[in-house]
N, C-alpha and C positions, 0 to 999 in steps of 0.2 A: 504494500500500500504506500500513496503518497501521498504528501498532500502541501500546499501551497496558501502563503497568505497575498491576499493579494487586496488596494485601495486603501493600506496601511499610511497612517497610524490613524484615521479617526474613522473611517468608514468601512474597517477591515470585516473581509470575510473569509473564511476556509472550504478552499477548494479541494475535495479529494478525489484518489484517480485510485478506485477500487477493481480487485479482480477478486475471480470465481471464489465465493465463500467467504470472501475478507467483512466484516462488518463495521460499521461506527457506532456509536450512543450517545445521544445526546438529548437534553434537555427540549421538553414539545414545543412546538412550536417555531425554531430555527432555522428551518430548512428554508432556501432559499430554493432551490431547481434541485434537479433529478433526474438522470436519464433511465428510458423505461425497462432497462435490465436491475433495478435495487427494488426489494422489497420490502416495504416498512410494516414492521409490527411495532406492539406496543409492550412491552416490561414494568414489571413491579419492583422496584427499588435495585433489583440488578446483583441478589444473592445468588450462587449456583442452587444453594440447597433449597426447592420448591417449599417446603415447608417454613421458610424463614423470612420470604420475599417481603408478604403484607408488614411485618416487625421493620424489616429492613428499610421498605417505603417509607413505614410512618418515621424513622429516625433519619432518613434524608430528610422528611418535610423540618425536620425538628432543625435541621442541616438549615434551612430555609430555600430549600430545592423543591421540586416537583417529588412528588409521589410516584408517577409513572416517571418512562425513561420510551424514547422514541427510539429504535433499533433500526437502523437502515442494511440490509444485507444483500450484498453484489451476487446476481446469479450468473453473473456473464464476465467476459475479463473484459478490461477497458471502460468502465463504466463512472463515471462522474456525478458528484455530491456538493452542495454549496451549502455550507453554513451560516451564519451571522448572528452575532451578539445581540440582545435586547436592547442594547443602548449605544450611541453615537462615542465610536471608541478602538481601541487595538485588543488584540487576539494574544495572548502568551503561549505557549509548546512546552509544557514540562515535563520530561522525563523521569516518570515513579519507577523506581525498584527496589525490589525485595528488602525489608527490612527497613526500608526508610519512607516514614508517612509523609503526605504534606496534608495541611491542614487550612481550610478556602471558608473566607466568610460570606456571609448569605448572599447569596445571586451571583456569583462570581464564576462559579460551572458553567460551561459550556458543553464540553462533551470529552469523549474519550474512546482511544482502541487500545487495546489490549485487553493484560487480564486484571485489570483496575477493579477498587473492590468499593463500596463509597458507603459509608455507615457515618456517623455520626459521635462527635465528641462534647460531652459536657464542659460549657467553658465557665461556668460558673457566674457568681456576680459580678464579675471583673470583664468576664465579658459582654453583658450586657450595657455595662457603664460604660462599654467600650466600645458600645453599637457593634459589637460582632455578632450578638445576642446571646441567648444563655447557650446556644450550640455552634458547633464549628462543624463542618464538611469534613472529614476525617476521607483520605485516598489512600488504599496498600494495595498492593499487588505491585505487580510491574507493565508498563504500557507509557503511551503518552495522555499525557492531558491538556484539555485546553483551556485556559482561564478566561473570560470573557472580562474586561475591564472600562471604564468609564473614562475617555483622555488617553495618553499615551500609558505606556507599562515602560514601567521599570525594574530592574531586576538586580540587589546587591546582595553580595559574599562576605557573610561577617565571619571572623577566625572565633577560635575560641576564647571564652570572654569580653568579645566587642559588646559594646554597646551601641543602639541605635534608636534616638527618638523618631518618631512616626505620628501623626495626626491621624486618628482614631476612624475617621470618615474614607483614608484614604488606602487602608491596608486591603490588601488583598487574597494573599496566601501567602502560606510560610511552613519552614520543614518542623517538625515535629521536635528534633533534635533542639530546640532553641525553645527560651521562656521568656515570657512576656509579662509585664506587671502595668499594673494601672498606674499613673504619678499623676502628678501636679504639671503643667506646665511652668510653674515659675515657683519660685522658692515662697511666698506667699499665696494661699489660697485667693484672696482680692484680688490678685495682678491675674491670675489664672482664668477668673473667671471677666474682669473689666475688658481684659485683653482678648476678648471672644475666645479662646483656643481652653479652654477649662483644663478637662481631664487628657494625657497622652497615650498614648503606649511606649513602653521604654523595653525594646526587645535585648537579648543579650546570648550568642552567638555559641559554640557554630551552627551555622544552617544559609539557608537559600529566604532571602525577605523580597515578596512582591509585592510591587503599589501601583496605583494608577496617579497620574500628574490631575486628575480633578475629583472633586466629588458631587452629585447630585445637587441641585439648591435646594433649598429648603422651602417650601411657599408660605407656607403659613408662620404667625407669629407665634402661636406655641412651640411650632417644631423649633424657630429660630431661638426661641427663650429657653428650650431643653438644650437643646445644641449649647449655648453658652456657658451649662451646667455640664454637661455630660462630655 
């Protein structure tokens, strides 16, 4: 299988060039075209073990992902797949293997080949004060994944014990291997919160940190008066 980004960095979509048997997965609704050798079904959260699927959905949802998962499967060689992000943005490529999770905040899945596994991690109250919400996307297996992002993606290599602040709106995914704590932006709670930018994330290394260069606006003035807190 291949595949190709292409109208990068803000209107990117994923092209793939599928032969006989090769499949993708991804989030409903993304599909851009399709040539008429792929056939799509539909999946439940995307455990192999049938008896675990409905568990597994509901703890994607918890993920803040879809419940089902779209299956697109090549019955012909040469056959072509267009994906696209839900929002005006670029596309990431991240290579999962064995042993090493990454872990993607809500809406940020796009899709995946390989043998990716996608369950869900408790991130506690720290991440919901961190707008990642009380669950993270949890990815094992080995394959590629593909992050859907808001603006351009970035992508930094922290060694062991770096540190790196991050604005809380802007995180995207990150390796498992690395912890992250809630902080102040500024050594005084008042300056944190005057300063618009409240609460941060202050991640600390090693691992693989994804972000996107924007985040959502906010429309309303509650959202914008939590935001200030949060």
């Amino acid at each position: 299988m291949e595949h190709r980004l292409l109208y990068a960095p803000v209107f990117t979509v994923v092209e793939f060039t599928l032969h006989e048997g090769e499949e993708v997965v991804a989030q409903p609704d993304s599909m851009i075209s399709m040539t008429s050798g792929i056939e799509v079904t539909a999946a439940i959260g995307g455990a192999p073990n049938a008896s675990k699927k409905w568990w597994t959905g509901f703890k994607t949802m918890l993920g803040g992902e879809s419940f089902f998962r779209a299956v697109f499967r090549s019955n012909r060689d040469e056959q072509t797949l267009i994906l696209a992000p839900e929002n005006y943005g670029d596309v990431k490529p991240v290579e999962v293997v064995d042993g090493h999770a990454m872990l993607m905040t809500r809406g940020a899945y796009l899709s995946h080949v390989g043998d990716c596994k996608l369950d869900a991690k408790y991130g506690g109250f720290k991440g919901w004060m961190a707008k990642t919400g009380f669950f993270l996307l949890r990815i094992t297996g080995s394959g590629t994944l593909f992050c859907q992002t808001y603006g351009a993606v970035v992508e930094r290599e922290l060694a062991e014990g770096e540190r790196f602040l991050l604005d809380n709106r802007y995180v995207v995914a990150f390796s498992d291997t690395m912890t992250f704590e809630l902080v102040k932006s500024s050594k005084r709670l008042s300056d944190s919160l005057m300063s618009g930018e409240g609460f941060i994330n202050r991640f600390t290394g090693p691992g693989k940190l994804i972000y996107q260069t924007r985040a959502k606006p906010r429309f309303s003035f509650i959202g914008q008066l939590l935001g200030a807190v949060t």
